[in-house]
PyMOL Python script that loads the backbone (N, CA, C, O; Angstrom):
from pymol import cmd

cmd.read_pdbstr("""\
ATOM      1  N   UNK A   1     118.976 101.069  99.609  1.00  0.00           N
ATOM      2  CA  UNK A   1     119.429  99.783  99.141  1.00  0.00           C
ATOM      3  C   UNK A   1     118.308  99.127  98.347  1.00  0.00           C
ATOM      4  O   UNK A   1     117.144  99.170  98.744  1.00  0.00           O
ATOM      5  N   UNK A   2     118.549  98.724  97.600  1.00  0.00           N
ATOM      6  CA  UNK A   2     117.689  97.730  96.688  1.00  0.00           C
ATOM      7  C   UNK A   2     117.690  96.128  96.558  1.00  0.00           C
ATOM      8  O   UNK A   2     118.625  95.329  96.624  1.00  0.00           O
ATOM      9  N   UNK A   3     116.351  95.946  96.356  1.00  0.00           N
ATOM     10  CA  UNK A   3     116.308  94.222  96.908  1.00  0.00           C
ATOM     11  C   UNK A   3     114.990  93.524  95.494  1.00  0.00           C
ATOM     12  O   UNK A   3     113.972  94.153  95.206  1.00  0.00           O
ATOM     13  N   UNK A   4     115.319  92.370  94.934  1.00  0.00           N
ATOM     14  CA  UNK A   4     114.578  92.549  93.694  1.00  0.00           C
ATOM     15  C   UNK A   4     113.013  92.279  94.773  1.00  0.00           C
ATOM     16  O   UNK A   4     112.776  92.037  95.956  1.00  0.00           O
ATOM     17  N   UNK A   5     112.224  92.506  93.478  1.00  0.00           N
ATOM     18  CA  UNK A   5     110.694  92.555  93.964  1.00  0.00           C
ATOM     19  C   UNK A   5     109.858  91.076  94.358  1.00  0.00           C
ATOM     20  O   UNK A   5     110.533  90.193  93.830  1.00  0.00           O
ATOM     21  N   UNK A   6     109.097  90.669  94.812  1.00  0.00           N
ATOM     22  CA  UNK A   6     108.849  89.741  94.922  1.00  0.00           C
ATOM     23  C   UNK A   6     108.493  88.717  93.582  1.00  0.00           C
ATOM     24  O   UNK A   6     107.536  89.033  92.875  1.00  0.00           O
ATOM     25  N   UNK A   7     109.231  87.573  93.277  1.00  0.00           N
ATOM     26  CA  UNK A   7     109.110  86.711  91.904  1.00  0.00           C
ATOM     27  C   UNK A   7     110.114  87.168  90.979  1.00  0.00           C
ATOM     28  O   UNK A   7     110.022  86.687  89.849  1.00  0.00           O
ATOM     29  N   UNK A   8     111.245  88.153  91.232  1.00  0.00           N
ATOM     30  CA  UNK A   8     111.689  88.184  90.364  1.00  0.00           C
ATOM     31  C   UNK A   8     113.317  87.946  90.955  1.00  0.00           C
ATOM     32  O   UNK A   8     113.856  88.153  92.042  1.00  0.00           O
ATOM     33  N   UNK A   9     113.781  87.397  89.629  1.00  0.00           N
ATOM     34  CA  UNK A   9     114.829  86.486  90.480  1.00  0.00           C
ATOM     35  C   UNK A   9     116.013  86.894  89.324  1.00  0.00           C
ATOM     36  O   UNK A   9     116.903  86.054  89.449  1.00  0.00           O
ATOM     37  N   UNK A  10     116.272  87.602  88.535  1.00  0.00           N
ATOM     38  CA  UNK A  10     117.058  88.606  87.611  1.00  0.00           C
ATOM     39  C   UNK A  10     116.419  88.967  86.625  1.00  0.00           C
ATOM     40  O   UNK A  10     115.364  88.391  86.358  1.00  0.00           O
ATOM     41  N   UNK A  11     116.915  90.055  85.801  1.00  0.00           N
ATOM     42  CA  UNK A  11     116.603  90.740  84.364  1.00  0.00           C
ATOM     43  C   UNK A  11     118.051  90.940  83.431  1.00  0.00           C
ATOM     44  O   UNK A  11     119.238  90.980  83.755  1.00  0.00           O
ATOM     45  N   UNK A  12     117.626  91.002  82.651  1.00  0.00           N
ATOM     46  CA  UNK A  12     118.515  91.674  80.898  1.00  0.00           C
ATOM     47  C   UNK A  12     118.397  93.106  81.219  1.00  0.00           C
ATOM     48  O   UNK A  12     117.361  93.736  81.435  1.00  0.00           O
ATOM     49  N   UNK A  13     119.447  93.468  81.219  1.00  0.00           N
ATOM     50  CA  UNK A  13     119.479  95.315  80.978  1.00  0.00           C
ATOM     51  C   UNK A  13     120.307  95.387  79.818  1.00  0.00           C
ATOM     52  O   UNK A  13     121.210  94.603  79.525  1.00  0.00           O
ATOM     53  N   UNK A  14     119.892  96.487  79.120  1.00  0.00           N
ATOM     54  CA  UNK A  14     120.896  96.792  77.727  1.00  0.00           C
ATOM     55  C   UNK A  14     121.141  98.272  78.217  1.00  0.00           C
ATOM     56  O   UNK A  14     120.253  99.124  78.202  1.00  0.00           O
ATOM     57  N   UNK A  15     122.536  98.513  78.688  1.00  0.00           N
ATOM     58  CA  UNK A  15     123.657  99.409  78.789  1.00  0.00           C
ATOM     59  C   UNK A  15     123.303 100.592  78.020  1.00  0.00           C
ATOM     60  O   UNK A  15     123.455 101.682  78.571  1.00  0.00           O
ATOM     61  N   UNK A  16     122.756 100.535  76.569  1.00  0.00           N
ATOM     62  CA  UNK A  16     123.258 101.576  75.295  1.00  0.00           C
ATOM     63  C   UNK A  16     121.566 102.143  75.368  1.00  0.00           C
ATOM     64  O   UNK A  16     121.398 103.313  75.026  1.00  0.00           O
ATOM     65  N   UNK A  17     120.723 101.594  75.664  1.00  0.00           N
ATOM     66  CA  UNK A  17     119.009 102.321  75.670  1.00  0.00           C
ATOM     67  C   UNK A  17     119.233 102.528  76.956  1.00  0.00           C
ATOM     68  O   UNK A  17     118.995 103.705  77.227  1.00  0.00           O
ATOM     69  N   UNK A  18     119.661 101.779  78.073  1.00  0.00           N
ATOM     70  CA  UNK A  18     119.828 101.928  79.370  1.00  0.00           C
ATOM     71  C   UNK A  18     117.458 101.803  80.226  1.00  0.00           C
ATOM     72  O   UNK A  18     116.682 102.371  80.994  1.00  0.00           O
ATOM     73  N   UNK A  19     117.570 100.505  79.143  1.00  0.00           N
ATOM     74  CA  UNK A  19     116.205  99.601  79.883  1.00  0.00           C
ATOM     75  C   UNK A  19     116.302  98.237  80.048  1.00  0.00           C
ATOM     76  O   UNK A  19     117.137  97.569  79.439  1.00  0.00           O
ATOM     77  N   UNK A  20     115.548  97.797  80.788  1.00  0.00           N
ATOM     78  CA  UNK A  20     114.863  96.490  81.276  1.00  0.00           C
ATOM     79  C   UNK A  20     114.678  95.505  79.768  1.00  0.00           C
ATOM     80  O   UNK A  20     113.880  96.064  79.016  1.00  0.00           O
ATOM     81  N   UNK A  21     115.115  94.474  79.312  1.00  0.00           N
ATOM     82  CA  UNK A  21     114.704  94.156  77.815  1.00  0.00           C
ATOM     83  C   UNK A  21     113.732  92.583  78.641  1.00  0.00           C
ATOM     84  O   UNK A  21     112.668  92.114  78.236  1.00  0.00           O
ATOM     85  N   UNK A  22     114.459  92.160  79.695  1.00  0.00           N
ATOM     86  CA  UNK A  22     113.687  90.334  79.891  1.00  0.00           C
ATOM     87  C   UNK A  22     113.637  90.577  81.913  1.00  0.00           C
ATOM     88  O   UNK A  22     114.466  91.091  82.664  1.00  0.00           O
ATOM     89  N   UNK A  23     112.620  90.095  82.124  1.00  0.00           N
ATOM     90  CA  UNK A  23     112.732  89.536  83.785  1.00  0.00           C
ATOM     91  C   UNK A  23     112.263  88.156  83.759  1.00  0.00           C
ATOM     92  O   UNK A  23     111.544  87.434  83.068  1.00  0.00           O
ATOM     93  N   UNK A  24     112.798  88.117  84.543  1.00  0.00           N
ATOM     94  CA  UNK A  24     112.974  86.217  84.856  1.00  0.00           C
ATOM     95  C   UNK A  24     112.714  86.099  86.149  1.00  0.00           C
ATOM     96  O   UNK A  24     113.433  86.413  87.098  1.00  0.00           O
ATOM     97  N   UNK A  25     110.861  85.285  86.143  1.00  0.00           N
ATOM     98  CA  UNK A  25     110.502  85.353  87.508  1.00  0.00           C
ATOM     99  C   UNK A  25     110.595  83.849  88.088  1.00  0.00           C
ATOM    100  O   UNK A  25     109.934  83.398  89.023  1.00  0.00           O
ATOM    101  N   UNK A  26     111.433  83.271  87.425  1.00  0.00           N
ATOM    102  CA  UNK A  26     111.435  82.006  88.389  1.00  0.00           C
ATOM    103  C   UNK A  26     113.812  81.778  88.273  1.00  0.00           C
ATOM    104  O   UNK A  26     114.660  82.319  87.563  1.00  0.00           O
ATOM    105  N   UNK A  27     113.878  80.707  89.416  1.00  0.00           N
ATOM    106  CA  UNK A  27     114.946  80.941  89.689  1.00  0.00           C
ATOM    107  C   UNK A  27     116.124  80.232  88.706  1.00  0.00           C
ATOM    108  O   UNK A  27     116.279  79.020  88.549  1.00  0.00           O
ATOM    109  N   UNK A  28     116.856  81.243  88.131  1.00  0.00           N
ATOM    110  CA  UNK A  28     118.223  80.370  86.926  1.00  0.00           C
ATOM    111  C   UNK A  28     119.050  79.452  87.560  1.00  0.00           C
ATOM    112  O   UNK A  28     119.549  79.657  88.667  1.00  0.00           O
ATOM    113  N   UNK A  29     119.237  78.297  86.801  1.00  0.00           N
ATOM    114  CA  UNK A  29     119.989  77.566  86.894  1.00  0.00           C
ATOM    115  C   UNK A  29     121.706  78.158  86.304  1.00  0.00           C
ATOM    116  O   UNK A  29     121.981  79.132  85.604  1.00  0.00           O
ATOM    117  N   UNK A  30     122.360  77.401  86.756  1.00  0.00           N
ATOM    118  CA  UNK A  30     124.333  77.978  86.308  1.00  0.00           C
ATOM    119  C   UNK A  30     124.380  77.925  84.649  1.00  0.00           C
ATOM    120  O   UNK A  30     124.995  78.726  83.945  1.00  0.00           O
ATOM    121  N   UNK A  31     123.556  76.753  84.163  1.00  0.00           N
ATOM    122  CA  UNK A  31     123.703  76.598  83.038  1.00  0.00           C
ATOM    123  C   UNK A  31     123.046  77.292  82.219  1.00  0.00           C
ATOM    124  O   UNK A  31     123.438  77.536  81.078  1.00  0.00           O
ATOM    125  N   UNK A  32     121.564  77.840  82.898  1.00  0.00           N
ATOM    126  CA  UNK A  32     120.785  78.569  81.971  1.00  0.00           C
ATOM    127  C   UNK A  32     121.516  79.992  82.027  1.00  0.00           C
ATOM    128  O   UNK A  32     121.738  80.748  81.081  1.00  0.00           O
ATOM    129  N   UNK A  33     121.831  80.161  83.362  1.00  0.00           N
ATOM    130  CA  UNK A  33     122.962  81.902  83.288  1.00  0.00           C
ATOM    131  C   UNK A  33     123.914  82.180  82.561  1.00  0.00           C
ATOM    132  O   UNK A  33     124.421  83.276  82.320  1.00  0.00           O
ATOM    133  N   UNK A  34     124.302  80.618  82.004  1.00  0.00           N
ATOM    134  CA  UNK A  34     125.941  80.574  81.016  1.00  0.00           C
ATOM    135  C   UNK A  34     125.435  80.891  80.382  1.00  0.00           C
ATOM    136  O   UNK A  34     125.844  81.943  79.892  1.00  0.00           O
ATOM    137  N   UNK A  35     124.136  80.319  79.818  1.00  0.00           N
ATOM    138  CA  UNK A  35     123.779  79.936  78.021  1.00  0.00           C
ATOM    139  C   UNK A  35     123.166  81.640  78.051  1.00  0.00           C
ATOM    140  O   UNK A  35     123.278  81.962  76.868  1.00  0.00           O
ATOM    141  N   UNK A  36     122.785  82.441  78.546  1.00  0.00           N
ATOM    142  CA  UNK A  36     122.018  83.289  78.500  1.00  0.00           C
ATOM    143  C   UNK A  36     123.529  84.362  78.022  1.00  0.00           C
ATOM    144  O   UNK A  36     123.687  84.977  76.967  1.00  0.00           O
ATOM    145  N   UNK A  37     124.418  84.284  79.155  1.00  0.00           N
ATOM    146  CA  UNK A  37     125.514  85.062  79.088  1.00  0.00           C
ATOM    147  C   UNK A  37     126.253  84.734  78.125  1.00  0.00           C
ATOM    148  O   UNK A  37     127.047  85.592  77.740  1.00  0.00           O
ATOM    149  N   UNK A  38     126.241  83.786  77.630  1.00  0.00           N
ATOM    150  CA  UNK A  38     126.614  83.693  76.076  1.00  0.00           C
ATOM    151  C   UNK A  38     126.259  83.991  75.005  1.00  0.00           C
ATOM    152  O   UNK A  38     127.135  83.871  74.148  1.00  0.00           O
ATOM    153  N   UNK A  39     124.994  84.459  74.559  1.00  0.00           N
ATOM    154  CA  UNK A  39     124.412  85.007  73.643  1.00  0.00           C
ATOM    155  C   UNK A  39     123.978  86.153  73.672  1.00  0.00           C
ATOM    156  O   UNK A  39     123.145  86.453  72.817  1.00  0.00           O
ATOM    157  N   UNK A  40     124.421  87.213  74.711  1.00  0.00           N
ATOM    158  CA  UNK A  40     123.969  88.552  75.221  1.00  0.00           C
ATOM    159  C   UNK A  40     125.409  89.343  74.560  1.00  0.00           C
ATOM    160  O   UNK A  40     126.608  89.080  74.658  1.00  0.00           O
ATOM    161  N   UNK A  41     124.677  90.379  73.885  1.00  0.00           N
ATOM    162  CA  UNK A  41     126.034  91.542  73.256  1.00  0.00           C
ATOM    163  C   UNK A  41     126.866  91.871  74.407  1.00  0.00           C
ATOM    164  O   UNK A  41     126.790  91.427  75.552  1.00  0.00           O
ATOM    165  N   UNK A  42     127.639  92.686  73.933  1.00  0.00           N
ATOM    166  CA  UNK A  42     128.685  93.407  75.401  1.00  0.00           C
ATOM    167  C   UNK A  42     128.090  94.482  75.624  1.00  0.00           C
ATOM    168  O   UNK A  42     128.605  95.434  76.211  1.00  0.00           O
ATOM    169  N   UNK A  43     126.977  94.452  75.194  1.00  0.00           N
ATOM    170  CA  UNK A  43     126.439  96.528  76.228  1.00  0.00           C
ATOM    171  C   UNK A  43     124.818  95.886  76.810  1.00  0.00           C
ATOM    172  O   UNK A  43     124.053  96.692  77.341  1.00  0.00           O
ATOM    173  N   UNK A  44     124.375  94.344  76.653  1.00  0.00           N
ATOM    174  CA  UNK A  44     123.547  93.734  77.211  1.00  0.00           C
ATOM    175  C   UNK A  44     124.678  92.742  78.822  1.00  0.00           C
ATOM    176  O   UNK A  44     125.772  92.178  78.780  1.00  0.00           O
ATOM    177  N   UNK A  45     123.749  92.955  79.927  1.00  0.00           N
ATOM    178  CA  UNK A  45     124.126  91.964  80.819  1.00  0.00           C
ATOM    179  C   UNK A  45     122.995  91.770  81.467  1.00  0.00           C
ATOM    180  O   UNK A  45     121.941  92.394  81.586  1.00  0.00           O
ATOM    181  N   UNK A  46     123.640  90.295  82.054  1.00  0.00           N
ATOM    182  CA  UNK A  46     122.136  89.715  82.812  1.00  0.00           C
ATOM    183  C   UNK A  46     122.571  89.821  84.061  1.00  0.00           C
ATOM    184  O   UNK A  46     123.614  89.354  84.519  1.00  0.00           O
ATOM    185  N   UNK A  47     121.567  90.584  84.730  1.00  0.00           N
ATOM    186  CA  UNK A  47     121.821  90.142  86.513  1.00  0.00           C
ATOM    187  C   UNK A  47     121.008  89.463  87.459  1.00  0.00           C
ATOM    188  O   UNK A  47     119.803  89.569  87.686  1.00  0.00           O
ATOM    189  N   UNK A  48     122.036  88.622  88.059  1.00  0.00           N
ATOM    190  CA  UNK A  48     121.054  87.590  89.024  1.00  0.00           C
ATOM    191  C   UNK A  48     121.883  88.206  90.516  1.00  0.00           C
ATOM    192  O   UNK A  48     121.790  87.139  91.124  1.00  0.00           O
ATOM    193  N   UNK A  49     122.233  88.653  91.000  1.00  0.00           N
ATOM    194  CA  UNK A  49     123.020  88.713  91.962  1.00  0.00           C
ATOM    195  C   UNK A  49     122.221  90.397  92.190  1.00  0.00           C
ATOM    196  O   UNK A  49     121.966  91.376  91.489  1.00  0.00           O
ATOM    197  N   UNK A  50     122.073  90.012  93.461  1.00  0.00           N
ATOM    198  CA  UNK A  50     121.243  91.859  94.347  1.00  0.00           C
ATOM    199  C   UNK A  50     122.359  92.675  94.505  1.00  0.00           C
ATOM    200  O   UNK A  50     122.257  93.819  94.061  1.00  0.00           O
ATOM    201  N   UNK A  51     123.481  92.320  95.079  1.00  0.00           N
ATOM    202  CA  UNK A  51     124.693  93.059  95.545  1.00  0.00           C
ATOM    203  C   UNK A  51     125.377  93.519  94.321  1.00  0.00           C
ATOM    204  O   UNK A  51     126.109  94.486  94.530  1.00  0.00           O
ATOM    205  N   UNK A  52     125.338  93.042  92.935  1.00  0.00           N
ATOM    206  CA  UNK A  52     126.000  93.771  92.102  1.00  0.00           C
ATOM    207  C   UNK A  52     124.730  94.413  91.078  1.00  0.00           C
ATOM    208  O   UNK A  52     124.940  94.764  89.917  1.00  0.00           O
ATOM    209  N   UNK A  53     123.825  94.462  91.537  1.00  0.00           N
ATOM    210  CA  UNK A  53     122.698  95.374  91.066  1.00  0.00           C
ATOM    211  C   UNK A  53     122.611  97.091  92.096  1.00  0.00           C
ATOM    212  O   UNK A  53     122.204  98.186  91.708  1.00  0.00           O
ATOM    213  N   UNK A  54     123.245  96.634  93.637  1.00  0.00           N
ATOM    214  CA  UNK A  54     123.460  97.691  94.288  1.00  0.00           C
ATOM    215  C   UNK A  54     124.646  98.568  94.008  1.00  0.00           C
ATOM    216  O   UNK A  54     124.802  99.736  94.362  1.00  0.00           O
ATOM    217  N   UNK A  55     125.706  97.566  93.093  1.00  0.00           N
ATOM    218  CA  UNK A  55     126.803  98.117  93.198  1.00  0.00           C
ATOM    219  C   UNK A  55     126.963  99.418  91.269  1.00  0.00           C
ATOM    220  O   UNK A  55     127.532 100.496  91.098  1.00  0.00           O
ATOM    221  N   UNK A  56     126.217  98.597  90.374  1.00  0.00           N
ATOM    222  CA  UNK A  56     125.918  99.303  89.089  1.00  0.00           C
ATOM    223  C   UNK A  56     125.043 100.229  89.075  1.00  0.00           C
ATOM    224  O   UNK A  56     125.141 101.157  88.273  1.00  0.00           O
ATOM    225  N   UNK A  57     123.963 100.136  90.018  1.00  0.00           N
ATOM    226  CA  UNK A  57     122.370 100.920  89.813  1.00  0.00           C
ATOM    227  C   UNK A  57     122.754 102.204  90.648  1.00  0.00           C
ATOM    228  O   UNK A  57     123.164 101.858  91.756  1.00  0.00           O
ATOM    229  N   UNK A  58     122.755 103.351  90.507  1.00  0.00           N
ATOM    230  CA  UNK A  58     123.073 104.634  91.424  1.00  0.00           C
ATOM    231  C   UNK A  58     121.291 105.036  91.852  1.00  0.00           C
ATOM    232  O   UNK A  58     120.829 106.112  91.472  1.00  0.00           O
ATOM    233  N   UNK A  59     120.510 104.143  92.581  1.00  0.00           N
ATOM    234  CA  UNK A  59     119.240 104.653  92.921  1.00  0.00           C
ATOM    235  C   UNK A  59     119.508 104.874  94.604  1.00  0.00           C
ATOM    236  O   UNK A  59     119.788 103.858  95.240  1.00  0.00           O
ATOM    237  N   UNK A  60     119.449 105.839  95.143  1.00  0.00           N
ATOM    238  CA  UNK A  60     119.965 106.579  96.769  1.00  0.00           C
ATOM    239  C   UNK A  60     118.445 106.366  97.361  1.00  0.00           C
ATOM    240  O   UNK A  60     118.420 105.643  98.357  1.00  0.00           O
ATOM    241  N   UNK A  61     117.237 106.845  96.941  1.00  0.00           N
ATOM    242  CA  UNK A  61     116.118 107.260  97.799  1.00  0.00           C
ATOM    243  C   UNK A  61     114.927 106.625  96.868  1.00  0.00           C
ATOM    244  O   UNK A  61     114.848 106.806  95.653  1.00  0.00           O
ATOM    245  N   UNK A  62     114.152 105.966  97.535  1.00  0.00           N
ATOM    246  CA  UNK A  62     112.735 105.453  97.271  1.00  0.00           C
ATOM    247  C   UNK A  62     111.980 105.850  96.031  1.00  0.00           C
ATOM    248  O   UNK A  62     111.356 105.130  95.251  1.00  0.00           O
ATOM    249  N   UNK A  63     112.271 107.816  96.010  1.00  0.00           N
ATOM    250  CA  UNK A  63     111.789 108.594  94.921  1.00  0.00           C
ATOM    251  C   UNK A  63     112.525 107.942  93.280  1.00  0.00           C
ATOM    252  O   UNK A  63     111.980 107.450  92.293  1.00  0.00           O
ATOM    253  N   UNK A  64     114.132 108.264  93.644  1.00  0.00           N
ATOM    254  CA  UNK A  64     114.684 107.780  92.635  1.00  0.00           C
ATOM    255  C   UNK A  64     114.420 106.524  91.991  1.00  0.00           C
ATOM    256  O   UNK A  64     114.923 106.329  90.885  1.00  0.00           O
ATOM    257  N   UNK A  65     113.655 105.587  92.561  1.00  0.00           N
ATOM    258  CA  UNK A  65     113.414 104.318  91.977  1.00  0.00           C
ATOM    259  C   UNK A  65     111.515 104.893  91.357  1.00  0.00           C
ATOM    260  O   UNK A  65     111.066 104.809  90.214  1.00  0.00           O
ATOM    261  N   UNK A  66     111.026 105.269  92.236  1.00  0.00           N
ATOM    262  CA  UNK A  66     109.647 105.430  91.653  1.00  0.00           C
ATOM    263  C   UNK A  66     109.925 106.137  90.156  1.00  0.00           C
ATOM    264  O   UNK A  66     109.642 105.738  89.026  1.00  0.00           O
ATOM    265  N   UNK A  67     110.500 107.174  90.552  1.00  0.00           N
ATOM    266  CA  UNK A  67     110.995 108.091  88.790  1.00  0.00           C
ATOM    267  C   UNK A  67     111.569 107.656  87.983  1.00  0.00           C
ATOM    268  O   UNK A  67     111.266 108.186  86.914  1.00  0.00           O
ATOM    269  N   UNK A  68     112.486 106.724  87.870  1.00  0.00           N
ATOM    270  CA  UNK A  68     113.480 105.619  87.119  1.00  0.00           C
ATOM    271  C   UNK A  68     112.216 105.738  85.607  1.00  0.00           C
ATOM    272  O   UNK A  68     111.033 105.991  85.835  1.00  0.00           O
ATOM    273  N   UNK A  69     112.607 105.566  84.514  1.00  0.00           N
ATOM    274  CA  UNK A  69     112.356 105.248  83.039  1.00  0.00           C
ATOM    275  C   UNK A  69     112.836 104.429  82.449  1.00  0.00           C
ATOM    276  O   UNK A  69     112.649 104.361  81.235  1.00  0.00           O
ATOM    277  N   UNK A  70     113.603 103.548  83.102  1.00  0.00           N
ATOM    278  CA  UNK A  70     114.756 102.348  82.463  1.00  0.00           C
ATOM    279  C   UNK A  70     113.865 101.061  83.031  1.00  0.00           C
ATOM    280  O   UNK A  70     114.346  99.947  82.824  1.00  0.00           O
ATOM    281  N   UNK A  71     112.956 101.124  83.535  1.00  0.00           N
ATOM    282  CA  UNK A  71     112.744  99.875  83.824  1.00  0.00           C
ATOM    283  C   UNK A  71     112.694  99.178  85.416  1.00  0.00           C
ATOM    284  O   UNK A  71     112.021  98.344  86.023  1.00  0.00           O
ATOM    285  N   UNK A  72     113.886 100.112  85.671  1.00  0.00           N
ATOM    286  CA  UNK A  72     114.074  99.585  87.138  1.00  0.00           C
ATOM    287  C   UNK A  72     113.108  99.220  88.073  1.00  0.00           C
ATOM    288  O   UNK A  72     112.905  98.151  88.649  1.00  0.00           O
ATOM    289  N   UNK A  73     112.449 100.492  88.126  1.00  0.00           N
ATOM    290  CA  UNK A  73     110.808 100.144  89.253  1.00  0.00           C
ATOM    291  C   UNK A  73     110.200  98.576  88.940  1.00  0.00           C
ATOM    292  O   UNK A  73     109.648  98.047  89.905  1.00  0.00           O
ATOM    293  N   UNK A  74     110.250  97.875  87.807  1.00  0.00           N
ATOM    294  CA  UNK A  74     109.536  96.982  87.568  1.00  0.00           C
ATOM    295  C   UNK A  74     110.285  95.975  88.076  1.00  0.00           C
ATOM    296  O   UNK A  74     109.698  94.914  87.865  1.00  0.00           O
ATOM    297  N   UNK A  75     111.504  95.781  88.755  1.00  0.00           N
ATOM    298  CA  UNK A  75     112.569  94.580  89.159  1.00  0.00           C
ATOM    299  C   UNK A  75     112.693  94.936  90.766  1.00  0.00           C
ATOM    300  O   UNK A  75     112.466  94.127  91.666  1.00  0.00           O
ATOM    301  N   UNK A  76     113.023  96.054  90.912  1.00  0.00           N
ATOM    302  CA  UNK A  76     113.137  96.346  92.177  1.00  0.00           C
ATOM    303  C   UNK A  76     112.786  96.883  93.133  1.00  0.00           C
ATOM    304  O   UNK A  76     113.020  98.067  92.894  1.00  0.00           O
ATOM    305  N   UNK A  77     112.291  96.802  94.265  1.00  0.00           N
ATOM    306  CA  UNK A  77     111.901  97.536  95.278  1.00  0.00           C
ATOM    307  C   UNK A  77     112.879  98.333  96.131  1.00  0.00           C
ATOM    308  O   UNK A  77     114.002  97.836  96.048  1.00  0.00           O
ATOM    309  N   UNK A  78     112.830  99.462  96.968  1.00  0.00           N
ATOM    310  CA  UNK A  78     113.794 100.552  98.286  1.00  0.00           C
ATOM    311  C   UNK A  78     113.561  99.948  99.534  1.00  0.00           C
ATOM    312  O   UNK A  78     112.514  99.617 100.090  1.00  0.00           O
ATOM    313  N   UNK A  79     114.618  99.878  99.830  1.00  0.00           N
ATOM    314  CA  UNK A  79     114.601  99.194 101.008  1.00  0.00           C
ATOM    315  C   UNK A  79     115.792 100.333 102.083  1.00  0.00           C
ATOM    316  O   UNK A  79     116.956 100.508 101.721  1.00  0.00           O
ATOM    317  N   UNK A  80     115.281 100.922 103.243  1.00  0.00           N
ATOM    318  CA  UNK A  80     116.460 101.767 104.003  1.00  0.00           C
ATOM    319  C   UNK A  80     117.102 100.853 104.712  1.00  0.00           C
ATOM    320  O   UNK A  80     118.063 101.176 105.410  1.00  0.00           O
TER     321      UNK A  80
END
""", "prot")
cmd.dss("prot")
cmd.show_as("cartoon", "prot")
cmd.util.cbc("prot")
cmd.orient("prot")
């Protein structure tokens, strides 16, 4: 299971390179998440929510996050 890292409180992933583009280490407001989600393409999304980062991200084992090339290691920590 994955849980973000300490200070980081969501990131920008772009779908089509399939990396990390922004982390955001302090906490979004509704309005700053709109305005953000409003100006993000459709193969960019922003996630603030852990449970739908568990539910998109296919990382199973500790290794798989250390090996990750997208970025991931830098947002999230393994948690069993």
């Amino acid at each position: 299971m994955l849980k973000f890292k300490e200070n980081v409180y969501g990131f920008v992933y772009d779908s089509v390179d399939g990396t990390v583009t922004e982390v955001y280490n302090e906490p979004l407001t509704e309005k700053e998440i709109f305005l953000i989600n409003n100006v993000l393409g459709e193969d960019v999304c922003l996630f603030t929510d852990i449970e739908d980062c568990n539910d998109m991200f296919d990382i199973i084992t500790k290794e798989d996050l250390l090996m990750d090339e997208e970025g991931l290691n830098k947002v999230f920590d393994f948690i069993s």
